[in-house]
C-alpha positions as CSV (number, residue, x, y, z in Angstrom):
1,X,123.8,85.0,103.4
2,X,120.8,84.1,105.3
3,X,118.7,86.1,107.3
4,X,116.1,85.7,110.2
5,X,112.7,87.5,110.8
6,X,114.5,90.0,113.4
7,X,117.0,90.7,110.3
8,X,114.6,91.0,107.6
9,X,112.8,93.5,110.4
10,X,116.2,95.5,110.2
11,X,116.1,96.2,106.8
12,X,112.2,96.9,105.6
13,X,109.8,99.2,107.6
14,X,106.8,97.1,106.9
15,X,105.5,95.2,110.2
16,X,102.2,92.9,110.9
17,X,99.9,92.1,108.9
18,X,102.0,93.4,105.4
19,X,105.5,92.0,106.3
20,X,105.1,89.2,104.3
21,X,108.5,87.8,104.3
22,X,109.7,85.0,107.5
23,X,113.1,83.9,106.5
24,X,115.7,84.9,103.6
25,X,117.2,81.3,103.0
26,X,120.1,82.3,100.1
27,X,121.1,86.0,99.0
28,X,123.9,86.9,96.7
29,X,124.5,90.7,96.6
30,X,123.8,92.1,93.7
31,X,122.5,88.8,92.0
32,X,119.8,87.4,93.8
33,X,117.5,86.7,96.7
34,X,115.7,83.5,98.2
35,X,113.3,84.1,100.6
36,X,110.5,82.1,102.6
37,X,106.9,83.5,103.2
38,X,104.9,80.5,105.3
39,X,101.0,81.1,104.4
40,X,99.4,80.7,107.7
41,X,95.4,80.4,107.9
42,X,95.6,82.8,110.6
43,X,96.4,85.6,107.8
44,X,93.8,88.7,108.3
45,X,93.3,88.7,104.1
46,X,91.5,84.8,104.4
47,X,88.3,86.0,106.2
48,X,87.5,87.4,103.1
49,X,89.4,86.1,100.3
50,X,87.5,83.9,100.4
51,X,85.3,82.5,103.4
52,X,85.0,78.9,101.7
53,X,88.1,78.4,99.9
54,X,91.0,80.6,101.5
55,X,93.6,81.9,98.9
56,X,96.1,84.0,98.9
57,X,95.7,87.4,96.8
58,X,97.5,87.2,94.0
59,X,98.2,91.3,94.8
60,X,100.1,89.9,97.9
61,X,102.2,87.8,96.2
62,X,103.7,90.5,94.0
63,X,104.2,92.5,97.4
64,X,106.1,89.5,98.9
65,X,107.9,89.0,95.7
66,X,108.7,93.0,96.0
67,X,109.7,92.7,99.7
68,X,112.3,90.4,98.4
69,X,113.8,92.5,96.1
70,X,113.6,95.3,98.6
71,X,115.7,93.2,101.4
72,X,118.3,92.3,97.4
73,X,117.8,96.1,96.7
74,X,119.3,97.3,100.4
75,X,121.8,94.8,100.9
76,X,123.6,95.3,97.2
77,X,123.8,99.1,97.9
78,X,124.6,98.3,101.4
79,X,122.3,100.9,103.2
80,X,119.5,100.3,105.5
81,X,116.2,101.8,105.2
82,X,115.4,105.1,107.1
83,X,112.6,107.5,107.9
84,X,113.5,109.4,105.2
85,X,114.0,106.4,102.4
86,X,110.9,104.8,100.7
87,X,110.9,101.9,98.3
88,X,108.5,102.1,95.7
89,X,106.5,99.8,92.6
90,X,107.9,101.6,89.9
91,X,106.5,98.9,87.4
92,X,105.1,95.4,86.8
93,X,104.9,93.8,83.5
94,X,104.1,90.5,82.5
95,X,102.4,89.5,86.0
96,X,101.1,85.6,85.6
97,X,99.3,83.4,88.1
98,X,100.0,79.7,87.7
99,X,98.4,78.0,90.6
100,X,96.7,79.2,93.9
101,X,98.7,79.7,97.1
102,X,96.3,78.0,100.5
103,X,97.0,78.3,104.1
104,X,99.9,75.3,105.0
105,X,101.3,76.3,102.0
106,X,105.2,77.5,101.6
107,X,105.8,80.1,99.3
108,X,109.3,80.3,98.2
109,X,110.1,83.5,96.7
110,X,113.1,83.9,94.2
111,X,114.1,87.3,92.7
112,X,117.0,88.4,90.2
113,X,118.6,91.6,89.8
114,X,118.3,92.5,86.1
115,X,119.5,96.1,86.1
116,X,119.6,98.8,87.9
117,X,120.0,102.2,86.3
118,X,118.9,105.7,87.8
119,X,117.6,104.6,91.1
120,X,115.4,102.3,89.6
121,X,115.9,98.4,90.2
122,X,114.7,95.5,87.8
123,X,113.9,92.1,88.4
124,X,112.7,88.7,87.6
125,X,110.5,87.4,90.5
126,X,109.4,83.6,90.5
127,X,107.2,82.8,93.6
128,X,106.4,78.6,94.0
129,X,104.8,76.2,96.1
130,X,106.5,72.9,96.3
131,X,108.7,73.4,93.1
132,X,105.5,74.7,91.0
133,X,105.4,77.8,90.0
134,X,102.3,80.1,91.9
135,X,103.3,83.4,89.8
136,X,105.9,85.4,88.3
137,X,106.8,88.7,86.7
138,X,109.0,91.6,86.0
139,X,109.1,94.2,88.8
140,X,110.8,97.3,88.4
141,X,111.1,99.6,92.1
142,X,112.6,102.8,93.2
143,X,114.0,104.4,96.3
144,X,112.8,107.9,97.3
145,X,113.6,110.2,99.6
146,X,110.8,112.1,101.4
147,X,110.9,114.5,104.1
């Protein structure tokens, strides 16, 4: 299944400047996501981070990683998000940064379904640039209901 940015819009509540996901490229339902963020220098985070040598923080990765695994999480269950449904870190362990990502670059974002047991989802999350890994870590997240 592939999706487009007015699909992924669909199913997460996050909108400029933190929707940081442009096109899911593969997703498997209850196995795995693919997904496409394109780093563009025009991102609000590079005026400071940092003025001479723009990179991308390493915090947003993980959320674009998560993002991912929030589009996996709501298409396995087969609901859409709501104003009363909230998806939450619940956990990351083993975060590792391997490279930095730059304006121009591609990050291609890659997340497996481990487990999911009492509302709480697990997952391996790969993000790389050109085949080389940029970072990766276990990310565990939880839907809520608020009112």
């Amino acid at each position: 299944m592939k999706m487009d940015i007015h699909q992924i819009m669909k199913r997460l509540p996050h909108r400029y400047p933190i929707l940081l996901i442009d096109r899911v490229l593969e997703l498997e339902k209850g196995v795995r996501i693919r997904a496409l963020k394109n780093v563009s220098m025009n991102e609000p985070y590079f005026v400071g981070h940092f003025p001479r040598r723009p990179v991308m923080p390493g915090v947003l990765m993980l959320e674009a990683l998560a993002q991912a695994a929030a589009v996996l999480s709501f298409e396995t269950i087969g609901t859409e998000p709501d104003d009363h449904t909230v998806y939450y870190f619940a956990g990351i362990d083993g975060a590792r940064f391997k490279r930095p990502v730059e304006p121009g670059d591609q990050l291609m974002l890659d997340v497996t379904l481990l487990r999911v047991k009492s509302n709480v989802f697990k997952y391996a999350a790969r993000a790389s640039v050109d085949g080389e890994l940029a970072v990766e870590a276990e990310l565990m997240c939880t839907m809520r209901k608020v009112p």
